[in-house]
C-alpha positions, 0 to 999 in steps of 0.5 A: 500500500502506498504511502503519503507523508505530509511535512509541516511546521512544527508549530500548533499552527502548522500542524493544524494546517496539516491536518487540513491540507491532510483531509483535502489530500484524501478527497483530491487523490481518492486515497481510501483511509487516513490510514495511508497519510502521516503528519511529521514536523521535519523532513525524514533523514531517509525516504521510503519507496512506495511513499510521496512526501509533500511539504505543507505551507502554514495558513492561518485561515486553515489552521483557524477552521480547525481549531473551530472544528475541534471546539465545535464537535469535539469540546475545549477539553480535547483542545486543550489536551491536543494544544498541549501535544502539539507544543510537546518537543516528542517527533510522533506529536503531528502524526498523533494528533492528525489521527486522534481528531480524525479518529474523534471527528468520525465517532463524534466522541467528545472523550476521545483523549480517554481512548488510550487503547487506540495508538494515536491517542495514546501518543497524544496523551504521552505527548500532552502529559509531558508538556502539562507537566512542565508546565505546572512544574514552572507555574511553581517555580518560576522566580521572578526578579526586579530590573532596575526599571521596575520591571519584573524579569524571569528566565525559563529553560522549556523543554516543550514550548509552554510559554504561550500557555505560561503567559496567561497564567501570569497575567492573570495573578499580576495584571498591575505588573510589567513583566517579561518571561524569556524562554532560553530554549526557543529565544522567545519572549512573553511581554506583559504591560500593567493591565494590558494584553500580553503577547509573544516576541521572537528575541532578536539579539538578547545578553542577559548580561546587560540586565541590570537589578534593582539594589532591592532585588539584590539584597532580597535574593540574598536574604532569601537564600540565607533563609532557605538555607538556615531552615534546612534541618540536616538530619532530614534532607532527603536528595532523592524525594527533593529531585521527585518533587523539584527536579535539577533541570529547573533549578539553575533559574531560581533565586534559591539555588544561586550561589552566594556572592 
């Protein structure tokens, strides 16, 4: 049986584009099943035989039609379950995703993500797992600093890219504050005005270096370590249930774990 893989964007954008041109190119070539087309986000180190690859250009008109048609026959619970797979870093995630709409959409089964016996959602489910639990993890410890100017500043290293679903959250608990989160890991950041909208920003050339703390700031991280480290009792330190709970890879952005000057 002939194949055909779709190459998109990796982005929510352009994974939902294919999706689209994905329907359009089983009813234009008479193609049988959604079976016989997959959704990648990069081009394969090797090509297959029997298979035709085509590259999908990312339309924001199309990907909005999807996201409607989602929401409409599906629910915002499912969308929000395949928006947290699809900014997961996992290479199976378009493919996955492709699948557990058509496989929603032909059962109309608004539960669809429960259906984990069937492969696709089940990659789905691994895919979306990883990236919510990143990002609960940085809703708790993401630490922010005040700049000289009175901005707040935080850094984050995401392994999936959770900041559009990070700014929100921020937002929302300090809507007075001007605030700016960089994303390390993609070079984006999220920019908050004092009771405005936020928005992303692709970072240009950006040295943390030249960022510059208020006196306040510094005198305040330096007393918050002072005090995470008098209240730790030795007797009780328990490493392995410290790295359960708070795992090493967050800890080089926050204040507690700095070193002392």
């Amino acid at each position: 049986m002939e194949e055909y893989i779709l190459i998109c964007e990796d982005s929510t954008e352009g994974i939902l584009t294919g999706v689209y041109e994905a329907y359009q190119f089983k009813k234009r070539m008479g193609i049988a099943s959604h079976d016989s087309i997959h959704l990648v986000t990069k081009e394969p180190d090797m090509q297959r035989l029997f298979t035709e690859y085509d590259h999908i250009q990312t339309d924001y008109e199309k990907a909005g039609k999807v996201t409607n048609t989602i929401v409409r026959q599906l629910g915002n619970e499912t969308w929000y379950r395949l928006s947290m797979a699809m900014v997961s870093c996992f290479e199976e995630k378009a493919d996955a995703v492709y699948h557990t709409i058509v496989s929603g959409l032909k059962m109309q089964d608004r539960h669809i993500t429960d259906r984990l016996q069937e492969d696709c959602v089940q990659q789905a489910f691994r895919c979306a797992r990883a990236s919510d639990n990143e990002l609960c993890h940085l809703k708790q410890f993401l630490r922010f600093s005040e700049l000289q100017n009175g901005m707040l500043y935080a850094k984050i290293d995401a392994k999936h890219h959770i900041l559009p679903f990070l700014m929100p959250h921020f937002a929302d608990r300090l809507p007075a504050d001007n605030f700016v989160i960089y994303d390390e890991n993609t070079q984006m950041f999220g920019l908050h005005a004092s009771f405005k909208r936020w928005y992303l920003m692709q970072g240009a050339d950006f040295d943390e270096q030249k960022l510059v703390y208020s006196e306040v700031e510094e005198a305040y991280q330096k007393l918050f370590r002072q005090f995470c480290d008098s209240i730790a009792i030795e007797a009780r330190i328990n490493p392995r249930l410290q790295m359960n709970m708070l795992p090493l890879r967050f800890r080089p952005n926050m204040t507690e774990f700095q070193s002392f000057d």
